[in-house]
N, C-alpha and C positions, 0 to 999 in steps of 0.2 A: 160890255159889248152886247151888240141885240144880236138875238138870234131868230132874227127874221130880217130880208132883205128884197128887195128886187132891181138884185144887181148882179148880171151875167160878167164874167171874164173870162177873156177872150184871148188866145195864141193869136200871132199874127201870120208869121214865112211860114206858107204850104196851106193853112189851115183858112185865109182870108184872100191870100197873095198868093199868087201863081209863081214859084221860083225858075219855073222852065224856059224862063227867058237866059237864064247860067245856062242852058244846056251848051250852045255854041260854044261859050271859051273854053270848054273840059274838050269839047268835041278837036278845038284847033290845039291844045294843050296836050292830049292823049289819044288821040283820033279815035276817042270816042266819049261818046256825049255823055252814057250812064254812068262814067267817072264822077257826075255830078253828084249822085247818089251815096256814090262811096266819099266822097269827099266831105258832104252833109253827116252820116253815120260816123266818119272817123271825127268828125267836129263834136259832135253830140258825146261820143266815147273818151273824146280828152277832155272834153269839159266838165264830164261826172267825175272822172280821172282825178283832174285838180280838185271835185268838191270831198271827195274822197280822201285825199292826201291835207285838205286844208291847206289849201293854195288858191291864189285866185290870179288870172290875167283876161283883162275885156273879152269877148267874143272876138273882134276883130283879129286880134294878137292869135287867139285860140284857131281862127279859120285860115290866116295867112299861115302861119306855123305846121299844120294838115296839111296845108296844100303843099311847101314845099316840101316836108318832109314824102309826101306819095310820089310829089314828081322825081325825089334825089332815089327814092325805091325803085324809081321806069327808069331812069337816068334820062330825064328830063328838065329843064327847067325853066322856072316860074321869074316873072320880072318885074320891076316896079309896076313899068305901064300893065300888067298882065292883071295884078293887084286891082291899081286903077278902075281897069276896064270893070271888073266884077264889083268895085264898090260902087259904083256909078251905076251899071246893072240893077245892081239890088237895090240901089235908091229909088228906083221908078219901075218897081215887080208891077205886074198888072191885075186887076181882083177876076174870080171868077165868074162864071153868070149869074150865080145864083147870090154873090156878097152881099150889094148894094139890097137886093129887094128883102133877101132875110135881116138886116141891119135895121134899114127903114121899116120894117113890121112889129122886130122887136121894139121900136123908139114909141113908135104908133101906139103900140101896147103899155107903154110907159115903163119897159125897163131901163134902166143905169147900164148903160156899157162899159167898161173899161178894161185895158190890157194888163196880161202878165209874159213877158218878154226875158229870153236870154239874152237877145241884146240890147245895147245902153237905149234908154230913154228918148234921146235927145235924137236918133237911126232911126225908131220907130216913126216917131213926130213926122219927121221924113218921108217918110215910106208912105202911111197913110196920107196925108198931105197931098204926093203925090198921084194918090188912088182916088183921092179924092173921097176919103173915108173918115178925115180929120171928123167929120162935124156929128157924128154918128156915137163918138167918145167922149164922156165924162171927161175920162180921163187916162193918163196913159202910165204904165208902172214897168221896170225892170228891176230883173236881180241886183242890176249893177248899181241900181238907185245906194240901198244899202245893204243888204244883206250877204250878196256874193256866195251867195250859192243857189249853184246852177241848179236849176228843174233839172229830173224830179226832186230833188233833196225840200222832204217835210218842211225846211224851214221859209226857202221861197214861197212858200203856200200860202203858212202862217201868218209869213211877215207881212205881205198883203192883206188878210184879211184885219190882221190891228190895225192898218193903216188905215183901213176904210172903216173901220169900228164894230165889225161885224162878228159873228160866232163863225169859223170856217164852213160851219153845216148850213148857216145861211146864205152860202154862194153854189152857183152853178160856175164850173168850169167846159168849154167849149173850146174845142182843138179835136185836130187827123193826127197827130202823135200817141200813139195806144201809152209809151213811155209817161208824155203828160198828162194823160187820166189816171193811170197807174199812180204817179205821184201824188195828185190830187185828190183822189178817192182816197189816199192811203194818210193823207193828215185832215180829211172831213170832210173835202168839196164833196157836192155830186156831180157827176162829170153825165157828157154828151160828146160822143166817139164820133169825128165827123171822116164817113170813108173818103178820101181824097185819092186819087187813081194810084195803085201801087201798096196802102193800105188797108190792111185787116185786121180786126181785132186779136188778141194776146189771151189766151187762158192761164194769167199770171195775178194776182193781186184783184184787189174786189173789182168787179166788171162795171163797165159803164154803165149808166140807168139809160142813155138813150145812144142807140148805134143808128146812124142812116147816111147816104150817099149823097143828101142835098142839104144843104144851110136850110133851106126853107122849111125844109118838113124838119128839122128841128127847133124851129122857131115855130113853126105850129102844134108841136106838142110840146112845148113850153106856155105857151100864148097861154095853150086850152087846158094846163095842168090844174 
């Protein structure tokens, strides 16, 4: 495998895509909107959960299963159509300002974009597609492809970087999840902490090599590294 590359990988939900278009169904669900949040954190918790226990069920399964389980905790509840509405949602998140021109800079410069995703492959494809982001990616990669273990777990990292033939020190990972650089720091990548509104950096596990508030200005100190 080389250990040199120039090829950036990329988080997608929060980190490229705006997920605060969910905030409404939490808001009509819980009447109130920052259940969206808890809802995301209890996702992310059962899904280290299962990677933890050595078990695996899609993200999907993993976020409907959170959701009811919070709303049978409010005594509430959650319905097919409710399901629906959120997956439909999340298929057409919208990017933020700064996606499209940091993306197109990094291409301009000649790196390889490609994703690392919790959810299945085939959601992302989707998503971007939708953002209109599709064409800015190599290529596109989730845990669910093969490995089934959830970020952070070392081995999603890994298993990407043999995919794409590379040493893990020769990627850059790029995500607003402090969890996902954490991860990725901790089996090679070097990561870029991207602030997205709500996160701060972790004084946990090796720190990011690049922290900033905008996509662009980490594409400019990448560009000019």
């Amino acid at each position: 495998m080389s250990d040199t590359s120039n090829i950036i990988v990329f988080d997608v939900a929060e980190t490229l895509l705006d997920f605060g278009v969910l905030a409404p169904v939490f808001a009509r669900l819980f009447g109130d909107q920052t259940m969206l949040r808890t809802w995301f954190d209890q996702s992310i918790l059962y899904s280290e959960a299962l990677t933890l226990a050595g078990e695996y069920a899609e993200s999907g399964t993993v976020g409907a299963s959170v959701l009811h389980m919070l709303a049978a905790s409010r005594r509430r509840q959650v319905t097919d159509a409710d399901l629906d509405e959120l997956k439909r949602l999340s298929a057409a998140m919208p990017t933020y300002a700064d996606t499209v021109p940091a993306l197109a800079a990094f291409r301009a410069a000649g790196f390889r974009l490609v994703t690392l995703s919790n959810n299945p492959s085939a959601a992302v494809n989707a998503q971007l597609e939708s953002a209109g982001l599709r064409e800015y990616f190599d290529t596109v990669h989730s845990i669910d492809d093969h490995v089934h273990r959830y970020k952070p777990a070392r081995e999603s990292y890994l298993a990407l970087a043999a995919t794409l033939g590379v040493q893990p020190t020769a990627l850059w990972l790029v995500s607003c999840h402090p969890f996902d650089t954490l991860g990725a720091a901790a089996a090679g990548y070097r990561t870029a902490l991207l602030l997205r509104p709500g996160y701060a950096p972790v004084a946990l596990g090796r720190p990011p090599d690049i922290v900033a508030a905008d996509l662009r200005v980490v594409a400019d100190k990448l560009i000019n590294r």
